[in-house]
C-alpha positions in Angstrom: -26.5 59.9 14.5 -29.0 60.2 17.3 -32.7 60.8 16.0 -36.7 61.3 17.3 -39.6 61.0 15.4 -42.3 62.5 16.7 -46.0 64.0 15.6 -49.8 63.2 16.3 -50.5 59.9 16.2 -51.8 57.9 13.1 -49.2 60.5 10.8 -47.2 57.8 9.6 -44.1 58.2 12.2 -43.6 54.8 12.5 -43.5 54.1 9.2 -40.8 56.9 9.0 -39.3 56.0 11.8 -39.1 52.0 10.6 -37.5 53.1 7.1 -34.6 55.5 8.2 -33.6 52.1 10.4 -33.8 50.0 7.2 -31.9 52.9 5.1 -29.0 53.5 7.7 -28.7 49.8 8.2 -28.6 48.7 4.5 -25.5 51.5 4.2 -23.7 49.1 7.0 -25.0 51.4 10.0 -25.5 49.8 13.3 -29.5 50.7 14.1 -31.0 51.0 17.6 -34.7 51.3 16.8 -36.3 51.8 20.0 -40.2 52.0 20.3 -41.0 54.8 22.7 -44.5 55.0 22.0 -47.4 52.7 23.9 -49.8 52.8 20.2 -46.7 52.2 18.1 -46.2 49.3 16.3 -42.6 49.9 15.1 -41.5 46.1 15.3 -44.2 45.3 12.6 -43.0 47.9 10.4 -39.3 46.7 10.5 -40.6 43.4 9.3 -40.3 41.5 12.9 -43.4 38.3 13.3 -46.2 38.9 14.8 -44.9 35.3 17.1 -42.0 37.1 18.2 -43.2 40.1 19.1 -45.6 39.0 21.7 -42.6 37.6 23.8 -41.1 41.0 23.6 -41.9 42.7 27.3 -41.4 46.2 27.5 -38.7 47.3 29.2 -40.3 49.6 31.9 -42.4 46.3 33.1 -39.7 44.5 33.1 -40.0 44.8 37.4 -37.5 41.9 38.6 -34.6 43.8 36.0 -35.9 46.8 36.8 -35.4 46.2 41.0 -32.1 44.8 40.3 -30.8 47.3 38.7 -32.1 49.6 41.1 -30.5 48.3 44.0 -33.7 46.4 45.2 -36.8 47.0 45.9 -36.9 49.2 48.9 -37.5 52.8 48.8 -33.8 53.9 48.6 -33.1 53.0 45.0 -30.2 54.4 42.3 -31.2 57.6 39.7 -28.8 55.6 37.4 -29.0 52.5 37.2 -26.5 51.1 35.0 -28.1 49.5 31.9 -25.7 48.8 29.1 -26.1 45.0 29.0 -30.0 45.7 28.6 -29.3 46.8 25.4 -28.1 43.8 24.0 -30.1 41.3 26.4 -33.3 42.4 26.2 -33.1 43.5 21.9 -34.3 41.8 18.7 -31.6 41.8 16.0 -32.5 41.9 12.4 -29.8 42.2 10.3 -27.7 45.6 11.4 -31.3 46.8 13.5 -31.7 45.9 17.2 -35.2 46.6 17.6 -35.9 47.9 21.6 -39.8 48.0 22.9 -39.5 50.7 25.6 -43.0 50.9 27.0 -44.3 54.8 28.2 -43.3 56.7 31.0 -45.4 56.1 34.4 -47.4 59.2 36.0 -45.6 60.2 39.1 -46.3 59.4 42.6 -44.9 56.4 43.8 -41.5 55.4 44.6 -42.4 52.1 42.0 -43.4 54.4 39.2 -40.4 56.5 40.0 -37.6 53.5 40.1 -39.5 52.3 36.7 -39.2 55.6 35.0 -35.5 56.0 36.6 -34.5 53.1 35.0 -35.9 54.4 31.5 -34.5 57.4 31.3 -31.3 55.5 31.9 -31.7 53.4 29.0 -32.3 56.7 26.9 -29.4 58.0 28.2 -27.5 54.9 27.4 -28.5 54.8 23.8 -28.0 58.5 23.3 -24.6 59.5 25.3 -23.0 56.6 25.5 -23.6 54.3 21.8 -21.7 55.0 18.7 -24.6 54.0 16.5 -27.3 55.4 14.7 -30.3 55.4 17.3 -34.2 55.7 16.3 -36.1 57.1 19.0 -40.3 55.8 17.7 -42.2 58.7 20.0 -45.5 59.2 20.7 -46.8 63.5 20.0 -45.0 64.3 22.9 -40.9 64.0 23.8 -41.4 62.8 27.4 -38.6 60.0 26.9 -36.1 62.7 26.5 -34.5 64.8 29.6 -32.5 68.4 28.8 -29.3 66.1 29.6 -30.0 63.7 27.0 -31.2 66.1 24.4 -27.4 67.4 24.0 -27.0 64.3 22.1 -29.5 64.3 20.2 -28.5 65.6 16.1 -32.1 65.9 14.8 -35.9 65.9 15.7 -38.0 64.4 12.8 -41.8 65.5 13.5 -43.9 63.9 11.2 -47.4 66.2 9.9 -50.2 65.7 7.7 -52.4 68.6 6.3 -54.5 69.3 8.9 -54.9 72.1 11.5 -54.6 70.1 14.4 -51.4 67.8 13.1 -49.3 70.9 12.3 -50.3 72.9 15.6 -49.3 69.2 17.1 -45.9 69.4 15.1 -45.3 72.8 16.1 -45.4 72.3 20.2 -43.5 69.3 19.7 -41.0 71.7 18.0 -41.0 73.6 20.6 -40.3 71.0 23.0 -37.2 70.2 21.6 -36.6 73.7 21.2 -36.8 73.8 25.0 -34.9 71.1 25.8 -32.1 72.2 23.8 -32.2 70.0 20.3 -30.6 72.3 18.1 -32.4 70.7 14.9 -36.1 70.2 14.3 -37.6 69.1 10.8 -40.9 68.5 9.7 -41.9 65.8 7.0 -45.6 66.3 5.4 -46.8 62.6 4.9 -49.9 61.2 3.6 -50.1 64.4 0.8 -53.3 63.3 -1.4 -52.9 66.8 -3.6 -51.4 70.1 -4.8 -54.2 71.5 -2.5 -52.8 69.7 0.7 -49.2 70.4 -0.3 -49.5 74.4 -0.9 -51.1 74.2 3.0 -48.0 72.4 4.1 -46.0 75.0 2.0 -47.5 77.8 3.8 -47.3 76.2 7.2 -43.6 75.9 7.0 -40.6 77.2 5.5 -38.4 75.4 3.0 -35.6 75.3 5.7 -38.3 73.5 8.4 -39.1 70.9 5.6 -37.0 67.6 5.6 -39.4 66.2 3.0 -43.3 66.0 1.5 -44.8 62.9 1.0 -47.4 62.0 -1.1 -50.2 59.2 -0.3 -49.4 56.2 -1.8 -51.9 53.1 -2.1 -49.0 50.6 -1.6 -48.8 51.2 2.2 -52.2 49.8 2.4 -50.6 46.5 1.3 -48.1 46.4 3.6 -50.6 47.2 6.4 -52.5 44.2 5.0 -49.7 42.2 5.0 -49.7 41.7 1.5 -46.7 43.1 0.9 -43.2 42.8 3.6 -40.8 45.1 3.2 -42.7 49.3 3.9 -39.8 50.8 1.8 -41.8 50.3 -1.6 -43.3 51.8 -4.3 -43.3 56.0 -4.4 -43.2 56.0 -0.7 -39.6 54.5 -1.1 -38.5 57.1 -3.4 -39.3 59.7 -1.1 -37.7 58.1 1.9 -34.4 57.4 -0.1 -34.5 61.1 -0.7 -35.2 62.2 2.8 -32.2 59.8 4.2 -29.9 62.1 1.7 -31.0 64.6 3.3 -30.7 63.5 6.8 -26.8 62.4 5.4 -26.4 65.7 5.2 -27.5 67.2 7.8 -25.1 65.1 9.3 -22.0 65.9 7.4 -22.0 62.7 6.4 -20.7 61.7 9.9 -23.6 59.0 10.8 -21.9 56.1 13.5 -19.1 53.1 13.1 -20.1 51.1 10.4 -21.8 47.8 11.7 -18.0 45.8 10.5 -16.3 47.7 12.5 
């Protein structure tokens, strides 16, 4: 299963995004979890050191891979570069998760920025068409990782809201973004919920079928964002993230990838 998580940053996507990893892989799923936003700190969320993620370069300034696989460094370089062996190379494994630090796409108007972004896109593509796994796309509040070619894989769009005018009107053109780009299915999860005041707005911001899930604020997070505490799936904020996963099973079928054995 191929998914994005989107929404306005400081919604709790990554911590979203970092659980569904840790669900899928503790069912025996093989996890790409690929950090596709700049401000994201996905690799702390599944658990990986502080130590080891400052050796982790993103991909995109990776520039002596980057030239290689673009036939050189000239201004004549490929559109598809072929990248599967990145994948593994240049990933952090913990347990069934390979953890991938993407970087953001560069502006346009130089034959460097385009080689760089080039070479992105074909990692996307990679992870998307090509890998029988389950793949976590971490994304910033907008989907610019993702072409109309490689949205055909994609089975689900996961933008993450809090209740606030400007997070759902952010949810909503990210929705229709995907819309655009031809992902069939877009959900919305309501984090951070502190009441029966906040939940009635979500409630009236989206239908029942738009909702994947409403979760409430839970003080528990704050320990794991003070490092008091390792694992994020804990506390309430567990219980409603084993529930969402059900529900992202079935969305699914219950078709999901190979199992990690396999």
């Amino acid at each position: 299963m191929k998914i994005a998580v989107s929404g306005k940053g400081g919604v709790g996507k990554t911590s979203v995004s970092a659980s569904l990893a840790k669900l899928f892989a503790r069912e025996g799923r093989r996890v790409y979890a690929v950090d596709a936003d700049p401000d994201a700190s996905l690799g702390l969320a599944l658990g990986i050191s502080d130590d080891i993620l400052a050796k982790v370069i993103p991909l995109i300034e990776m520039e002596d891979v980057i030239k290689a696989k673009s036939a050189g460094g000239g201004l004549l370089y490929s559109l598809n570069p072929d990248v599967d062996d990145i994948l593994d190379e240049y990933s952090i494994s913990v347990g069934n998760i390979r953890f991938l630090r993407m970087g953001a796409i560069k502006p346009g108007g130089s034959a460097c920025y385009c080689r760089e972004n080039a070479f992105l896109f074909s990692v996307v593509d990679s992870l998307i068409l090509d890998k029988d796994d389950v793949v976590i796309l971490d994304m910033g509040a907008g989907i610019e990782h993702l072409t109309r070619g490689t949205s055909k894989g994609m089975d689900l769009m996961i933008v993450v809201t809090e209740a606030s005018k400007t997070s759902v009107q952010t949810a909503r053109v990210v929705m229709q973004l995907a819309n655009d780009l031809g992902i069939e299915v877009s959900k919305v999860i309501a984090n951070k919920i502190h009441s029966s005041k906040e939940d009635a707005f979500i409630q009236a911001q989206f239908t029942a079928e738009e909702l994947l899930g409403v979760i409430r604020f839970d003080d528990e997070l704050l320990d794991v964002a003070l490092g008091n505490e390792e694992d994020i799936l804990t506390g309430a904020f567990k219980a409603s993230m084993e529930e969402i996963y059900q529900r992202v099973i079935h969305l699914s079928g219950g078709k999901t990838s190979n199992n990690a054995k396999s």
